[in-house]
C-alpha positions as CSV (number, residue, x, y, z in Angstrom):
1,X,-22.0,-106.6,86.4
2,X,-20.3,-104.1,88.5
3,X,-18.2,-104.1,92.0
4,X,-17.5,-106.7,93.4
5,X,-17.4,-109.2,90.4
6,X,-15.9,-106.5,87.9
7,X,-13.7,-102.9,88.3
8,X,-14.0,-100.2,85.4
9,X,-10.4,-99.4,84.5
10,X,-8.9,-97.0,82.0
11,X,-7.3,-100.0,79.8
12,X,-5.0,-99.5,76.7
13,X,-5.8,-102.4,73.6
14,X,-2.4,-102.3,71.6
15,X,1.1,-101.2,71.6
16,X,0.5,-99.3,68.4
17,X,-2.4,-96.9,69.9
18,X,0.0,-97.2,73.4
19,X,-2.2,-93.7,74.8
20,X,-5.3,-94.1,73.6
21,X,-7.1,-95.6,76.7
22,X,-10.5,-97.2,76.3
23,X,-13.4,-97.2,79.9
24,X,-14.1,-100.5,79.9
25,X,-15.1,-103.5,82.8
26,X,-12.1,-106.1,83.8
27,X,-12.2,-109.2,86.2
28,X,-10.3,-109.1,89.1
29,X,-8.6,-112.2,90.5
30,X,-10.9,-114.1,93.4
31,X,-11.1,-112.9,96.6
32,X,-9.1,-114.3,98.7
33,X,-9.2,-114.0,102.7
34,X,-5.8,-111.8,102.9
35,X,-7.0,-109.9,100.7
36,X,-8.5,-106.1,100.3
37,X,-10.2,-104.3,98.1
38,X,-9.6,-100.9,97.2
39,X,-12.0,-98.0,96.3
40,X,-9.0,-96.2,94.8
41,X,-8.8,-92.0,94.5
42,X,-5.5,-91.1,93.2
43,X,-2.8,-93.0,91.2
44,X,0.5,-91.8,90.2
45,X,1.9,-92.0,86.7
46,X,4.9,-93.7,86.4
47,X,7.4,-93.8,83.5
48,X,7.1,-98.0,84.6
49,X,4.0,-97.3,83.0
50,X,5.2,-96.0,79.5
51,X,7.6,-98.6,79.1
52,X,4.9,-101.6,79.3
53,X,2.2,-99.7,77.4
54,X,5.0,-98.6,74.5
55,X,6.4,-102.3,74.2
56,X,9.6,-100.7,75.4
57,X,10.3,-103.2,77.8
58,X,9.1,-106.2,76.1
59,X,6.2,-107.1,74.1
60,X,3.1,-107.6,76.6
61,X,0.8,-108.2,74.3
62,X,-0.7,-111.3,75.3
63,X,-1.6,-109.7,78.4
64,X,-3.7,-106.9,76.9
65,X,-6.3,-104.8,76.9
66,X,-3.5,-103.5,80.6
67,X,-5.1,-101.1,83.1
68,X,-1.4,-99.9,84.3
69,X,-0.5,-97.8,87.0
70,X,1.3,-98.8,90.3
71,X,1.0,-95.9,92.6
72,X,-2.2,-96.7,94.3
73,X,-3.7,-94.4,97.0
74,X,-8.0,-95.4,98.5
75,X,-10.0,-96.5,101.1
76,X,-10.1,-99.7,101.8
77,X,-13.8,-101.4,101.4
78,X,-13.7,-104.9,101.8
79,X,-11.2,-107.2,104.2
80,X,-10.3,-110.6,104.3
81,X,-11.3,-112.7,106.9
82,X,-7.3,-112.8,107.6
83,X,-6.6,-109.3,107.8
84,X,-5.1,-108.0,110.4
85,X,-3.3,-104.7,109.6
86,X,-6.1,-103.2,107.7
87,X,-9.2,-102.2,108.3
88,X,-12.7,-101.3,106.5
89,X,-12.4,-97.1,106.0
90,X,-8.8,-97.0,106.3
91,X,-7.0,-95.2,104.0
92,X,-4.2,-96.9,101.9
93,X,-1.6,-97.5,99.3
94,X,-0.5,-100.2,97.1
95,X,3.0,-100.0,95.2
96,X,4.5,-101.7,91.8
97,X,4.4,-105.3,93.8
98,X,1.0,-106.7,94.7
99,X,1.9,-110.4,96.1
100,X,5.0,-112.6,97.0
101,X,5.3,-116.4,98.5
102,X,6.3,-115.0,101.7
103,X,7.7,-118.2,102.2
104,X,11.0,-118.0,100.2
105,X,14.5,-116.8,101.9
106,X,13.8,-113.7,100.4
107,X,10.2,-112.7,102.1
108,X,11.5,-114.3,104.8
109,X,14.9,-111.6,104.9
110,X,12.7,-108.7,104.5
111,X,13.7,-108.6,100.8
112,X,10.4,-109.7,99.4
113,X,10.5,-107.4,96.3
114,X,13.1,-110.0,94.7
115,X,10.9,-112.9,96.1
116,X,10.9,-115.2,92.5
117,X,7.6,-115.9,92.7
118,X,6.5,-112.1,92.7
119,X,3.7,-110.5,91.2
120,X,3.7,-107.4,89.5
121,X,0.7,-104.8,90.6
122,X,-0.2,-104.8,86.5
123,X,0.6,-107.1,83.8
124,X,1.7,-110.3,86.1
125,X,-0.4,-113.8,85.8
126,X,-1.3,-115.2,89.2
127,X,-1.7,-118.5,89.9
128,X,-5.5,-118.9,88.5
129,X,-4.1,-117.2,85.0
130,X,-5.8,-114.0,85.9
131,X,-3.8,-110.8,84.4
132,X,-3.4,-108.7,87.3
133,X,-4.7,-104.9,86.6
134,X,-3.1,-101.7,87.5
135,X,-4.6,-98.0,89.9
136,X,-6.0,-96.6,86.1
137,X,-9.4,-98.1,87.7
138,X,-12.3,-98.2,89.8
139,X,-10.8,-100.5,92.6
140,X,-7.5,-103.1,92.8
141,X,-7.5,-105.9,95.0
142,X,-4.3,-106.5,96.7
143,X,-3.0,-109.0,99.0
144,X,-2.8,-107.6,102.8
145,X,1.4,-107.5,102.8
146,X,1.6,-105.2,100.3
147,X,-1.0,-102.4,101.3
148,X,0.2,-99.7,103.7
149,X,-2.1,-97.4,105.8
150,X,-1.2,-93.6,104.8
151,X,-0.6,-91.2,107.5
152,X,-3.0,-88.6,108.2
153,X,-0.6,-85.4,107.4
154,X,0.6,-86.9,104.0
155,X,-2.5,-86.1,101.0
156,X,-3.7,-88.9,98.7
157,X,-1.8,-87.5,95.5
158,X,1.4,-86.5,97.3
159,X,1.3,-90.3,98.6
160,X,0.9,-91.8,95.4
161,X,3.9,-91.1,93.6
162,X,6.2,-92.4,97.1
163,X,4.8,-95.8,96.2
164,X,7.2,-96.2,93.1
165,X,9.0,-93.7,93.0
166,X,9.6,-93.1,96.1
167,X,10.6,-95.9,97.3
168,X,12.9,-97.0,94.2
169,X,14.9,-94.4,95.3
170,X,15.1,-94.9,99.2
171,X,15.6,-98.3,99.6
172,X,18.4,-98.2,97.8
173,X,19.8,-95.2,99.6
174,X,19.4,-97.0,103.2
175,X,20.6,-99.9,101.9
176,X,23.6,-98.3,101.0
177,X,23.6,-96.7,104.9
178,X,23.1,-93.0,103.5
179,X,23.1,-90.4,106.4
180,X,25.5,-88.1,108.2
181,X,29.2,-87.9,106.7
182,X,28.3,-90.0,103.3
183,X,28.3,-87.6,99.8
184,X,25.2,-88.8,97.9
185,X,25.1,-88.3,94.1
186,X,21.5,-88.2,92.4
187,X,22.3,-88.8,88.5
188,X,19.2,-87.3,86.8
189,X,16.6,-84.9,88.7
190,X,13.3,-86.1,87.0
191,X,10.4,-88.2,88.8
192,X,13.0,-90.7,90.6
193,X,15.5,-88.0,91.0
194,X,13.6,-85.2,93.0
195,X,12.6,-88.3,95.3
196,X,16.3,-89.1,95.8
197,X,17.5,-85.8,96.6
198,X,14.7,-85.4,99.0
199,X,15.2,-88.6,101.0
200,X,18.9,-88.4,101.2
201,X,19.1,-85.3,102.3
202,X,16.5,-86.3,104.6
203,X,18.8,-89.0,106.1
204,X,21.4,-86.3,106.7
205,X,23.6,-86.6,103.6
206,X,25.6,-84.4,102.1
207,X,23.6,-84.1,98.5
208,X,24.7,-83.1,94.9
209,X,22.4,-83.5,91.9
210,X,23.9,-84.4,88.4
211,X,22.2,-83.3,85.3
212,X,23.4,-82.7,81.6
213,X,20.8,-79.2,81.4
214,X,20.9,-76.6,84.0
215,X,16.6,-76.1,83.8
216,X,16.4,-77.7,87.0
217,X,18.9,-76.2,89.4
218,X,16.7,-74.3,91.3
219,X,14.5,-77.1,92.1
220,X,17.6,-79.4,92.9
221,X,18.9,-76.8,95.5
222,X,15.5,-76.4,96.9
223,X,14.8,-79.9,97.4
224,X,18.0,-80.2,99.4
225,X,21.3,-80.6,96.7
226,X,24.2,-78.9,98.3
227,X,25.5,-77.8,94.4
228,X,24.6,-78.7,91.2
229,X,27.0,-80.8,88.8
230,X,26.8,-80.1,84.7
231,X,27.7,-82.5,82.5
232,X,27.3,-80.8,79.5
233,X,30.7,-79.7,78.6
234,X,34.0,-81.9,78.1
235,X,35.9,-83.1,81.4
236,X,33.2,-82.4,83.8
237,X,34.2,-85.0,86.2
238,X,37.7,-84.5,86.8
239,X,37.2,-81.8,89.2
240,X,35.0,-84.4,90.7
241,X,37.2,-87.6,91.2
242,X,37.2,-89.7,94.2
243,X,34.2,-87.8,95.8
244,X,30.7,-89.9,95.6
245,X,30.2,-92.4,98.4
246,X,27.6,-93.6,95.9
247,X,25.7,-92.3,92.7
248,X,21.9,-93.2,92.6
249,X,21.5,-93.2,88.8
250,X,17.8,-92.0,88.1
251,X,18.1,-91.7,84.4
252,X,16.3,-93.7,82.0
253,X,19.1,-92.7,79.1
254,X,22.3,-94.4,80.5
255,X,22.9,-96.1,77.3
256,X,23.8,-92.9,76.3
257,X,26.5,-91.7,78.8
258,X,29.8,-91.7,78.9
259,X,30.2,-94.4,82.3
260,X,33.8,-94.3,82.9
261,X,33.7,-90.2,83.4
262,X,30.8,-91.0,86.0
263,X,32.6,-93.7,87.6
264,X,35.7,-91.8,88.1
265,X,33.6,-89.6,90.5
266,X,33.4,-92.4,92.7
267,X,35.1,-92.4,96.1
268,X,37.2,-95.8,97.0
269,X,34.9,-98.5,96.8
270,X,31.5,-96.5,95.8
271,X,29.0,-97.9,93.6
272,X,27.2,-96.4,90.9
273,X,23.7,-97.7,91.7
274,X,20.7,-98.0,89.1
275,X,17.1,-97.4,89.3
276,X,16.3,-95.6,85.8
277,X,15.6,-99.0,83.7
278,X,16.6,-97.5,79.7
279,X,14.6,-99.6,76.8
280,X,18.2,-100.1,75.6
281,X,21.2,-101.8,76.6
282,X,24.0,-100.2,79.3
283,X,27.1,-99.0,77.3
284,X,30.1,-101.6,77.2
285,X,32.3,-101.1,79.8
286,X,35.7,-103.4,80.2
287,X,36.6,-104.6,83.3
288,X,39.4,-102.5,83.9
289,X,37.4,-99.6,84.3
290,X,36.3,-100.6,87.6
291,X,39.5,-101.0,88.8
292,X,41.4,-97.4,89.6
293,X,38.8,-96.6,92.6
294,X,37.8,-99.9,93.2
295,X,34.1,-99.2,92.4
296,X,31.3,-101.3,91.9
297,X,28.0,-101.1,89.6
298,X,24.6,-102.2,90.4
299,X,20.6,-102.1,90.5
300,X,17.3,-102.7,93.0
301,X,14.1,-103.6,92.3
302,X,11.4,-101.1,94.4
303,X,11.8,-102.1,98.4
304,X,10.6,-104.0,100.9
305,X,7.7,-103.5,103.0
306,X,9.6,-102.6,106.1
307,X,11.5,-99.9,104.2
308,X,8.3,-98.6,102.7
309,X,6.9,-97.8,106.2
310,X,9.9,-96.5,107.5
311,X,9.7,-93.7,104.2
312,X,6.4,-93.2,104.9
313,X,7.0,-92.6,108.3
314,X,9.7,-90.3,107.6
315,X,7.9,-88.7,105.2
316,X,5.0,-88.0,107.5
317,X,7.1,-86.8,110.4
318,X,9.4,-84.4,108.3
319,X,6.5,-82.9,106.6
320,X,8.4,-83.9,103.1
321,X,6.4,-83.8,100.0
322,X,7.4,-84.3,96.1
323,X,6.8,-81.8,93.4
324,X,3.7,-83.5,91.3
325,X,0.9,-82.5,88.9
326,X,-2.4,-83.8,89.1
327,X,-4.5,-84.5,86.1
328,X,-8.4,-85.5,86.3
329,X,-8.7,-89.3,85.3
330,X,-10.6,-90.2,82.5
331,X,-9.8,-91.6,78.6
332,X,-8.0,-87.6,77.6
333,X,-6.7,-87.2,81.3
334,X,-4.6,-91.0,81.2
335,X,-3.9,-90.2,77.2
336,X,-2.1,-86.8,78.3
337,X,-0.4,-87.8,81.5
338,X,1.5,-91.1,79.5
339,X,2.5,-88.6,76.6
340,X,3.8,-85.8,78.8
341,X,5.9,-88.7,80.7
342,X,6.9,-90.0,77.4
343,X,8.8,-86.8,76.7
344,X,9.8,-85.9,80.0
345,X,7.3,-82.8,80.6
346,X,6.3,-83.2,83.7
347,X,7.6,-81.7,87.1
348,X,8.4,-84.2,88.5
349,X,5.4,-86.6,88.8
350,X,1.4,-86.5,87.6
351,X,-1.3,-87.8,90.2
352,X,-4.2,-89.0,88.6
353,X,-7.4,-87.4,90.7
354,X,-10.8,-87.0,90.1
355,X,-12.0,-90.8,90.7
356,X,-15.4,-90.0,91.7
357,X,-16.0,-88.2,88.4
358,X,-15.2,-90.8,86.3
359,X,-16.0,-93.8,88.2
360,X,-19.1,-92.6,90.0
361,X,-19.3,-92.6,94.0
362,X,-18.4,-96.4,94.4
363,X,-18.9,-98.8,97.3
């Protein structure tokens, strides 16, 4: 049938064939007047999107053939008759949430993102029973909240990756008030990582980067890391007690680590803060182990749309970018951009590109 009654969308069929990716034509929910449709030209690749197509998070079976992908950069080509922050031609971005009540105490704090009635931008029912389908794809239709205009100076596939990625890692960081006189830890300098040494030193922190392999050094001092921390030998941290205002774990491995020798790092009070979601469970800890700085443990869930244009904004007037790869989209481009991310060979993020190519000129 074609635009607007169907998209074309890179689509994986089981968790057993998780990378091979089949062209194929998918529904979209009905159009709705808050509503805008996307011609979409670059999408990030996001580890999110490995652990739903893997079954690492859960079995999503019932909800394939999945078009993931969550980091949505196009023009804009259709507008609700209730839109009014976007127009026809503009230039936007869609992130990993793609509608929320907006009625809840949540929306209504600006914290929207842990609104329970949120829909994920892939792999989410809405209300109709529609599976909604991820940026792998011709188009995605999102609801108006959660679509942001891209500033002129930032490109399509350096914007991609901030809609995930990037702001995992800052909401959490102004959350926590990072800026001038706070020490900022980033626990694993990968696709999360980079981001979070880039925005808090961006904020004005003081910045160190923790990593257990000393590969990526270079690229943590460039990106703003005052030193670099190893891990890889016995009592790392004691020469580290008492210093971290608060540790933005990245990693996607913590059921491996050793969490009292990170939490000791801690300054009074500090909290070591997750974003990295592991397949597995967290190692035990007892409840004791908090107690010698007084530290704290915890998580987020992307950002709200407020803090989203506030990182875009200070990614635009700052001239920051992130370190990314693009990859030309099509059934071998998606198959080798998931695989890479699988084994962590990628610096730091992919861009899918290339749209027109594969899904012709489009309306």
């Amino acid at each position: 049938m074609g635009y607007p009654d169907t998209f074309e969308g890179f689509q994986v069929l089981s968790h057993d064939k998780w990378s091979d990716f089949k062209k194929q034509e998918f529904k979209p929910k009905k159009f709705e007047e808050n509503d805008i449709d996307i011609k979409i030209e670059a999408c990030g690749v996001c580890g999110s999107d490995v652990h739903t197509i893997t079954g690492g998070w859960g079995d999503v079976s019932d909800n394939l053939p999945l078009t993931v992908g969550h980091e949505v950069v196009g023009k804009a080509v259709k507008v609700g008759s209730k839109v009014s922050t976007i127009k026809v031609g503009d230039r936007v971005g869609v992130g990993a949430q793609i509608w929320a009540c907006l009625k809840c105490p949540q929306c209504k704090s600006d914290n929207e993102n842990y609104c329970p009635h949120q829909i994920d931008t892939y792999g989410a029912p809405y209300p109709d029973g529609t599976i909604s389908q991820g940026g792998y794809a011709s188009h995605i239709r999102a609801h108006e909240y959660f679509t942001f205009k891209i500033p002129d100076n930032i490109s399509s596939e350096m914007a991609a990756p901030m809609l995930c990625a990037g702001i995992t890692t800052f909401s959490p960081l102004v959350r926590a008030k990072c800026g001038p006189g706070k020490k900022i830890a980033i626990l694993g300098i990968g696709g999360l990582g980079h981001f979070g040494i880039l925005w808090a030193k961006a904020l004005g922190a003081e910045v160190y980067a923790i990593s257990h392999t000393a590969n990526k050094k270079d690229d943590a001092l460039k990106l703003g890391a005052k030193e670099f921390i190893l891990t890889d030998k016995e009592n790392w941290a004691e020469s580290w007690a008492f210093t971290f205002d608060f540790i933005l774990n990245t990693a996607d491995m913590t059921n491996e680590f050793n969490l009292k020798d990170y939490m000791s790092t801690l300054a009074v009070n500090g909290c070591f803060h997750n974003v990295g979601l592991p397949d597995k469970p967290l190692p035990q800890m007892m409840a004791q182990d908090f107690a010698p700085n007084g530290s704290t443990i915890g998580g987020s869930h992307i950002g709200s749309r407020p803090e989203m244009e506030q990182m875009l904004k200070l990614a635009s007037d700052k001239k920051l970018q992130p370190m990314i790869q693009t990859i030309d989209i099509s059934e071998k481009g998606c198959k080798e951009a998931v695989e890479k991310v699988k084994v962590n060979n990628v610096r730091y993020r992919f861009t899918l590109t290339n749209f027109d190519a594969a899904f012709g000129k489009r309306e």
